[in-house]
N, C-alpha and C positions, 0 to 999 in steps of 0.2 A: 788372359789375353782377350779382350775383344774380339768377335766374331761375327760375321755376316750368317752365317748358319745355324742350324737348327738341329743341334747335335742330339736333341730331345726325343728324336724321331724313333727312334727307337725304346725309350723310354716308358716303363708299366704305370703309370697311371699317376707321374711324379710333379713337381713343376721343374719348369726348365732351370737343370745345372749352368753351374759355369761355365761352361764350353758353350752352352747355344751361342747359335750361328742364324743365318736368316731363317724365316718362316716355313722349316720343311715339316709337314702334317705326318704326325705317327697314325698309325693303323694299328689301332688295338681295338678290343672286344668294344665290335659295333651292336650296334641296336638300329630299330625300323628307323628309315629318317621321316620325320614329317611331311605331311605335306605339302608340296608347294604350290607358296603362295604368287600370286601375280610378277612375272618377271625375275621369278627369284625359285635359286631349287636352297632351300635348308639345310646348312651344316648342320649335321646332329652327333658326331662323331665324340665319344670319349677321349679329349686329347689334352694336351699339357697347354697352359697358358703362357702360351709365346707370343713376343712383340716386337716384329717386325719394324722397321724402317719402312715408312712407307711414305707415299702420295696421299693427298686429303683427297684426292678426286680418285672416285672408284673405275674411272675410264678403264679400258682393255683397248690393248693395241694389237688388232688380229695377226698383223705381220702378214710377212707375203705366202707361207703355207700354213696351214692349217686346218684340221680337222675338230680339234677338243675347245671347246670356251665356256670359262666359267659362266656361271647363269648369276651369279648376283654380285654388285657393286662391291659387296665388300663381305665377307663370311661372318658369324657374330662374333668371332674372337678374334678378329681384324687379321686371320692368313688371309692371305692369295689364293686366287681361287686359279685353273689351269685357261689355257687361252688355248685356243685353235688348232686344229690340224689342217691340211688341206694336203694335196696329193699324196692323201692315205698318211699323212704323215703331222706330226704335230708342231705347233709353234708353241712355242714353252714361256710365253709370257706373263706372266703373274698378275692378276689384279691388283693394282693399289702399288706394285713395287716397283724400285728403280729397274729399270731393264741396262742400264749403261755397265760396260765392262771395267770397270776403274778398281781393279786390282791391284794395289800397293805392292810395286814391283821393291820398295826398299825394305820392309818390315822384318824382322827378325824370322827366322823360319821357327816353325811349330815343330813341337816337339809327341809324342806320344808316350803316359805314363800310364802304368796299369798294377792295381792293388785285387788281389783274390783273399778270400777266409773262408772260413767252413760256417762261421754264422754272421749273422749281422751286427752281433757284440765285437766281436773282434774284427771284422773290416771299420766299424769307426773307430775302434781303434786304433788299429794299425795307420789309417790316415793322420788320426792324430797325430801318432809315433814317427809318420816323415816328417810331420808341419815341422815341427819339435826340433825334430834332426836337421833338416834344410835351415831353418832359423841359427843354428848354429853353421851352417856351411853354405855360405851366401854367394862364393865363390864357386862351387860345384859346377863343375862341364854336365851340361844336360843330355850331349849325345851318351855319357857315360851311367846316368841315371837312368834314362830311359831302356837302353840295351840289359842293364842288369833288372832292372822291372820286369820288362818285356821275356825276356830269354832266361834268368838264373832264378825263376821262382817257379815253387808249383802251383798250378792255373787249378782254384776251387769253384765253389758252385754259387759263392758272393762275390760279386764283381763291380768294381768301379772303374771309371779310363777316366783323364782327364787331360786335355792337349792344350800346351801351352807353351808360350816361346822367349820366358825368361824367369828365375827365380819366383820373383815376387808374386807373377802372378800365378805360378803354381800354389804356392802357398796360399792367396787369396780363396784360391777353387778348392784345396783341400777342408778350409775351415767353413765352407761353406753352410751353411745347415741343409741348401735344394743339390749338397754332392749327389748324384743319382748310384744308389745303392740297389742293386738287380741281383736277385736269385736266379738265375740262368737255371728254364727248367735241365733234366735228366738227357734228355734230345732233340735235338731241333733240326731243319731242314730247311735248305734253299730254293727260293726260286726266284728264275732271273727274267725279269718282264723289260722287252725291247721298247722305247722308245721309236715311233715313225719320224720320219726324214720331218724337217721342219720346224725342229727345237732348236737348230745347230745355232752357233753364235760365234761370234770371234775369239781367238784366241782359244776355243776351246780344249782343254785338255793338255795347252802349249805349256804349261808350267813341267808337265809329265815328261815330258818331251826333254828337256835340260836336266832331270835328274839321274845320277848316275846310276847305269845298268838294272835300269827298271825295266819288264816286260813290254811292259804300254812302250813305249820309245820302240823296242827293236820290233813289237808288230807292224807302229808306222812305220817303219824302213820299210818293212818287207811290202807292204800295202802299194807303199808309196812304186817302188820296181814294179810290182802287178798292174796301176796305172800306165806307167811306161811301156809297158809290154802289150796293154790291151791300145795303144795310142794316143794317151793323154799326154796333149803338151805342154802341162804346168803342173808344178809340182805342188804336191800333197804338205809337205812338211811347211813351205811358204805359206802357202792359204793356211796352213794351222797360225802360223806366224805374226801375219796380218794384223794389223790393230783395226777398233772398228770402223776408221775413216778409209781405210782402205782393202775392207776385205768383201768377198766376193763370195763369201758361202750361202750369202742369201739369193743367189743366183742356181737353181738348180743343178746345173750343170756342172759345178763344183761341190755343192752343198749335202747333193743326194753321196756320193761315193765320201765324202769328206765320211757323213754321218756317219756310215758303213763303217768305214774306218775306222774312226773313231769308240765305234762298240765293239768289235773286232777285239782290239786295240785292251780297252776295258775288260772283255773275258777273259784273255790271256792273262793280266795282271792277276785277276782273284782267281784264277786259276793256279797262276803259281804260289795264289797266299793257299794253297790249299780250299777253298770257300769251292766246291764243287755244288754244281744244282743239281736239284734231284726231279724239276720239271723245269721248263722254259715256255715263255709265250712272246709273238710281238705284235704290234699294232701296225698294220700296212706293210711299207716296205722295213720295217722292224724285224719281221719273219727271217731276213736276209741274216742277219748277226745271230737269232733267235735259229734258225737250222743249224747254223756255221759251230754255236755251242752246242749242241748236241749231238755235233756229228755226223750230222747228214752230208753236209756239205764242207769241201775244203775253205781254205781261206782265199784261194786262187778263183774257183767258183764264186765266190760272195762278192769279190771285188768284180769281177765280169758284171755278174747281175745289176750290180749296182750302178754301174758304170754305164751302163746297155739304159738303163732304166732313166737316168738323167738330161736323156735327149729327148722325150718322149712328150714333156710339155711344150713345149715350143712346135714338134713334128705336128701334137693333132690340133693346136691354132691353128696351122697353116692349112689345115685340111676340113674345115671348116667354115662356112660364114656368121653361122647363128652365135656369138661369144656366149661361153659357161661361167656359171660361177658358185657358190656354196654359199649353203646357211646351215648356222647349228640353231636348232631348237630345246625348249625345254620338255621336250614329250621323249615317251618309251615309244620304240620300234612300233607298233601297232597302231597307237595313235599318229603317229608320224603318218605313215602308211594309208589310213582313214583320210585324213585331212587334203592329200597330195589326190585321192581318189574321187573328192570333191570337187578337183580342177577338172574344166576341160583339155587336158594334155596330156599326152605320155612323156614331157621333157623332163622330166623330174623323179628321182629315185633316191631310196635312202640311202646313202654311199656310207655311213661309219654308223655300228651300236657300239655305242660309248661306254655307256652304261643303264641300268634301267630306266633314267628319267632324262637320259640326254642322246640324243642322236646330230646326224650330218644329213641334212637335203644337199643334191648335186645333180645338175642341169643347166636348161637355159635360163639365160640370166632374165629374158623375159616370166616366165614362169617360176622363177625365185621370188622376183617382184611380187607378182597376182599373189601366191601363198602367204609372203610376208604380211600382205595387206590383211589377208582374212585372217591370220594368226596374231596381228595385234590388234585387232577389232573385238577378239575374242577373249585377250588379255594373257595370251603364250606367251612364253618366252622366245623372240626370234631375232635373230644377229645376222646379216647379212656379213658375209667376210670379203677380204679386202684380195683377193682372188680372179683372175680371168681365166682358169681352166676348172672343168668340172672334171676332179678326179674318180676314181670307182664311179662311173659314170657310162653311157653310151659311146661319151666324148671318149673313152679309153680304146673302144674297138675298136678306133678310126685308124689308131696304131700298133694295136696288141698284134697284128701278122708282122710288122718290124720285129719289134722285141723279139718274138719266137726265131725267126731269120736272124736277130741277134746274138740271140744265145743257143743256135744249133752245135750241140757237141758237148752242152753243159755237162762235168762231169759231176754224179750226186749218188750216194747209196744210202742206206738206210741210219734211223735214228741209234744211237749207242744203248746198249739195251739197260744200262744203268740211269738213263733219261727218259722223261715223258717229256715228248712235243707235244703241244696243245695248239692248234693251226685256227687263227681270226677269219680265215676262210669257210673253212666247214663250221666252226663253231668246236666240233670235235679232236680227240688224238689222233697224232697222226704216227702211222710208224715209218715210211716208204714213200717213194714215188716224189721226190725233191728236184726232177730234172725240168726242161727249158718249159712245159706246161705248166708246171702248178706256178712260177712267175708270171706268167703270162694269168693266169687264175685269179694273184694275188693283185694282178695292176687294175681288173676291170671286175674284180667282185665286189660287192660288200663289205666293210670291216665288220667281222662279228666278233667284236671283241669282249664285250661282255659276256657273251656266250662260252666264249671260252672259257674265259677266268674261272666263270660259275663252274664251271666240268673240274678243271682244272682244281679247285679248290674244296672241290665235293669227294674227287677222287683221289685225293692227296692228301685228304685230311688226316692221318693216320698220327699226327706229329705236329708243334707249333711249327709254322712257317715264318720265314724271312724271307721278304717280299722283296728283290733289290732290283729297284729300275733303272738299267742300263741305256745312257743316253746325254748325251749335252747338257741336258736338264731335268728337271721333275715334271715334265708336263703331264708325266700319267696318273697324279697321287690323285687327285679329283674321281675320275675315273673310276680308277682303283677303290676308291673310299668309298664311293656308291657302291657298286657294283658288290661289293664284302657285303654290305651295309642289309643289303638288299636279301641275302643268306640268312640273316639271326643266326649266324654262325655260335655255335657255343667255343672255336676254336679259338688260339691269340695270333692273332697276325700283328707282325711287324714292318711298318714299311720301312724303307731303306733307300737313299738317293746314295748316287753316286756323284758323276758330275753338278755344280750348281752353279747357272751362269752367275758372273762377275764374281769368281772364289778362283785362291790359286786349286788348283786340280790336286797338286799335293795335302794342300787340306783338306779339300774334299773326298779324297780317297782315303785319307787317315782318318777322317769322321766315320766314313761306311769302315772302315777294320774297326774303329773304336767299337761305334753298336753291336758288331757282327760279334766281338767280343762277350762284350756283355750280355747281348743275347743267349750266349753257350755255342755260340759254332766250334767247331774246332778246326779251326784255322792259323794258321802261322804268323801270330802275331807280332812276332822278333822281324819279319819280310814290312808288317804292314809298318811300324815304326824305325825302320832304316830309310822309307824313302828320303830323299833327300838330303840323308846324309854322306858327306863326304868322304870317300874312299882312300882319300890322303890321309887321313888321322883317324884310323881306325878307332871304335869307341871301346873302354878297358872296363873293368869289372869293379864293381863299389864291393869293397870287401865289409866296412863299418857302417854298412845300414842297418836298420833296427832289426832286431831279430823278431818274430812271428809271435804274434799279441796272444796270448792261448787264453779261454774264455772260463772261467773259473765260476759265473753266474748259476749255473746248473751244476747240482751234486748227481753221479752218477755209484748212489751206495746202496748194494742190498745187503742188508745185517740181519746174524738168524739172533733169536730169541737171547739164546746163550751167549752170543758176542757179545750183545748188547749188553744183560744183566754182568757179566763179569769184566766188560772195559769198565762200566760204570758202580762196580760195586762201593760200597761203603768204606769197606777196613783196607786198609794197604795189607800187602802180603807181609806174615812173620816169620821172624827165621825159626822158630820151631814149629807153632802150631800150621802154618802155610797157609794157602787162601781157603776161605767157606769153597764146597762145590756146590756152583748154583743150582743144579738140579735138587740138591737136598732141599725135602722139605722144614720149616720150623720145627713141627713133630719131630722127628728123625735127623739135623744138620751133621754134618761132617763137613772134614775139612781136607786137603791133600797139599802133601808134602814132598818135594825128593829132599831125602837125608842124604851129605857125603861130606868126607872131612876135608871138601876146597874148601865149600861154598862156608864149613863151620871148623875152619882149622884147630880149634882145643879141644875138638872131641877125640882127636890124635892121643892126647894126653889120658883119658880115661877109657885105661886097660884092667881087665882080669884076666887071670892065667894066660897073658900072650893074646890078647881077645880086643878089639877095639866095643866097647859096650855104653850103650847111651843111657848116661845116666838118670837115675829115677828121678831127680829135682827136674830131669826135662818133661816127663811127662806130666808131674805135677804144676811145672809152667805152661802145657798143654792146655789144661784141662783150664785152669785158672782166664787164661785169654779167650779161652771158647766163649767158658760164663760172661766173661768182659764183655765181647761182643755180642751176646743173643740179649744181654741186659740191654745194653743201648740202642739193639733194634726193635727190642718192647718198649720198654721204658727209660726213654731219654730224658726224661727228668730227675731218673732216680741214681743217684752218684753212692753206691757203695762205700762204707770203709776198707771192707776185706771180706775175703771168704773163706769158709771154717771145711777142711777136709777130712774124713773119719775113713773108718773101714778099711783102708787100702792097702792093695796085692797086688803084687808083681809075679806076675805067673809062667812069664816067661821073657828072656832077654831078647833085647835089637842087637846085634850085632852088626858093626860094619864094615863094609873089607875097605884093606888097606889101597890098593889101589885107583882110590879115588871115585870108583861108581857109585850110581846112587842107591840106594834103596826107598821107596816109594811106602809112605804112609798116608792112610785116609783112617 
């Protein structure tokens, strides 16, 4: 099935499967990035070669917030690079990509299929073994394929997924030769990095929203009443609704508490697939969803904050005459800082660390101006953004006693102790102290967001991470990709989108279980391939699928000495003389025998005095075969007529008992 995503993203080192979907960049083992050149910061990233649908024109459309923008026209593997944030928060525009929401509301729904094996001989296999089987069963209900994948198999440590929303093109993706085939290390770990207000987009998440008895749905109800309650007089679930000619979440006011929502909304779901984090971060007002997972704060709290915090652009216009506004540059924190210390002004401050080689100036729009000038005289990278308030700014103060007056009574306690908070405020963890101050902290401080990540990623390194950024959009993989980059981390990080504007949400959430899969989480991947399935026709059990491919490539035999010499000896066993014993030496051979009258029923027949007694021609056939054989393992060219026997005495009898046991000759 055709895809706008970039199901790759998770992906070790592969090229993109048949699932990819749009341009979303994997985070695996980074290296130094180069450095940058004029107007441009350098992809350097180890990632899969994806091809995006895009624009021939590298333009960026800042949007009305944002903080994050990509620094060059076009990346060298022609992804997207991230676009702006502004009021602390991100616009999640992509370089070069369609930004329009034109979701194919008729399309068949996608499905989720998943194959595990103990090696990578038998996972292609066994993909094989469905192509095979489905080729004969063309007719196959998929919601019933997928559920017996998903739930009636055991999850190994070779994993494939592949999402697809009708036969044929499953079968396409299995035969693939780029299937992506993942050893899912021993253990792995989550972490869930908030997106800031200003990624949001229409329709966001609304596909989530119609499917049946999914978490995400019954957190926006609940969100949606907490509006109500704090006195918002337009509903939550509608503005999710809205198409883009007529929605309004790019209107603060809606857009901040939408956002909110909306990741709220999003933890809860992987929370019920089981996907628990084991550290959380966010960028600006991201923090907000980023406490709410971890347990500082209720759900009831997070919507307040957020709510409270939506008024707040417009409040310090009014209180104001000098207009603010933002510029992202291509410099680190320091040089930023150097440059702004050249101006004659104090209207200007670094409001967002991004990442090491990308920051946010925020001030007067005057003094935006002067800096832009000297920073492209210079040959920086500098964006002025399309912005009339300067957030994390001075311009914040003018309002930060409202908000506090706001949110007096906030209720907040401490972090879950099975969670690390890592707070873009201090740069630090944080464990405590979530009430109406550290928002008020979070509206008028600095993003120190790379800072954190760094901590965060230093002191969590115990384990691969899975990096999953919770949000409208991917606006933070940029970011993120520095910022890693920037470590020479010897660890594998995984990025991981969630939401992707212009994707139904249902596929974008089955893509993040797919990776999270593959990856090795241990998460509930029967919850993540039910979405959207219909609860009127429950899905039944494929009883005649292939049975488990077992890999027979490697012998696993240890043989001692004697196994070997007597599975492979020479002579077949005789019924009188028995086999050589391979310990005997040529000097010295013998042979061993059990005698009894089953195995040689006519020795029944020859008795003395009442005596079962073996007779002498048997030994004299003994003897005779030994020579046979010690002849032809000397001298196999030398063929005998016959051999001449003299001397011989019988000194004493064999007898046998009647009974049947043996008696043992050597």
């Amino acid at each position: 099935m055709s895809s706008p995503r970039a199901e790759a993203a998770g992906r070790k080192f592969r090229k993109t499967d048949s699932t990819t979907k749009r341009s979303i960049i994997p985070i695996q083992k980074f290296r130094v990035p180069s450095v940058c050149e004029s107007c441009s910061i350098t992809h350097t990233m180890a990632i899969n070669d994806v091809k995006p649908k895009s624009r021939e024109s590298g333009n960026i459309r800042s949007g009305k917030y944002g903080h994050v923008v990509s620094m060059s026209p076009r990346l060298h593997n022609g992804a997207a690079g991230v676009n702006g944030i502004v009021n602390g928060h991100l616009n999640g525009d992509m370089n070069g990509l369609h930004n329009d929401d034109d979701v194919e509301k008729d399309k068949k729904a996608p499905r989720l299929f998943t194959i595990s094996a103990r090696s990578e001989h038998s996972l292609r296999h066994a993909a094989d073994d469905l192509r095979v089987y489905l080729g004969r069963q063309r007719d196959i209900r998929l919601d019933d394929l997928s559920y017996t994948l998903t739930t009636r198999r055991s999850k190994f440590q070779w994993r494939s997924s592949i999402i697809a929303d009708d036969v044929n093109s499953l079968i396409q993706s299995l035969e693939a030769e780029d299937l992506a085939r993942i050893k899912a290390p021993n253990q792995v770990a989550n972490v869930f990095i908030f997106t800031g207000q200003g990624a949001q987009s229409a329709r966001m998440g609304y596909h989530l929203l119609s499917a049946e008895g999914n978490e995400f749905s019954r957190s926006i109800s609940r969100s949606e009443q907490l509006l109500k309650d704090l006195g918002a007089q337009w509903s939550l679930v509608k503005e999710l609704s809205r198409d883009e000619n007529s929605s309004r979440l790019n209107d603060s006011k809606y857009g901040q508490p939408a956002s909110t929502a909306v990741q709220l909304a999003l933890v809860d779901l992987l929370k019920g697939w089981n996907a628990q984090p084991v550290a959380v971060i966010g960028h600006s007002s991201g923090e907000i969803a980023a406490a709410y997972a971890a347990g500082a704060i209720s759900q009831s709290a997070a919507m307040s904050a957020s709510y409270h915090r939506s008024f707040l652009a417009n409040l310090a216009k009014q209180r104001t005459t000098q207009p603010g506004t933002m510029m992202a540059v291509g410099l680190g924190q320091s040089d930023a800082e150097r440059y702004i210390g050249k101006l004659d002004t104090c209207g200007l401050t670094v409001a967002c660390v991004n990442s090491p080689s990308s920051t946010t100036i925020s001030g007067d729009a005057s003094a935006i101006s002067d800096l832009k000038s000297v920073l492209d005289a210079d040959g920086v990278f500098a964006r002025q953004l399309n912005v009339d308030t300067a957030y994390h700014s001075h311009y914040m103060k003018l309002v930060s006693p409202d908000y506090l007056d706001r949110l007096e009574g906030l209720e907040a306690g401490s972090v879950d102790p099975s969670i690390r908070y890592f707070s873009s405020v201090t740069g630090k963890e944080k464990l405590e102290g979530f009430g109406s101050s550290y928002w008020v902290d979070n509206l008028v401080s600095p993003v120190l967001f790379s800072a954190a990540l760094q901590r965060l990623c230093q002191e969590v390194s115990h384990t691969p991470l899975n990096l999953i950024e919770i949000g409208p959009h991917t606006a933070l993989s940029g970011p993120v990709r520095q910022t890693l980059a920037s470590l020479q981390a010897d660890g594998l990080y995984t990025y991981i989108p969630t939401l992707v504007r212009g994707e139904s949400g249902i596929e974008s959430l089955m893509n993040t279980g797919s990776i999270l899969f593959r990856s090795g989480s241990d998460l509930d991947i029967g919850a993540v391939a039910s979405l959207g399935i219909s609860s009127s026709s429950p899905p039944a059990i494929l009883r005649d699928l292939p049975t488990y491919h077992w890999n027979y490539t490697t012998t696993f035999w240890t043989e001692s000495r004697l196994s070997r010499e007597h599975r492979q000896r020479k002579h077949s066993h005789h019924d009188l003389l028995g086999s050589r014993v391979v310990t005997s030496p040529d000097s010295q051979p013998s042979w061993r025998i059990l005698l009894n009258t089953e195995s040689l029923p006519w020795l029944k027949d020859h008795v003395v005095d009442n005596f079962i007694v073996f007779p002498a021609a048997g030994y004299m056939t003994m003897a005779i075969q030994a020579m046979r054989q010690l002849d032809q393992d000397r001298r196999p060219d030398l063929k005998p007529n016959g051999y001449r026997m003299k001397n011989i005495s019988f000194k004493k009898t064999l007898t046998l008992p009647k009974d049947y046991k043996s008696v043992e000759t050597i």
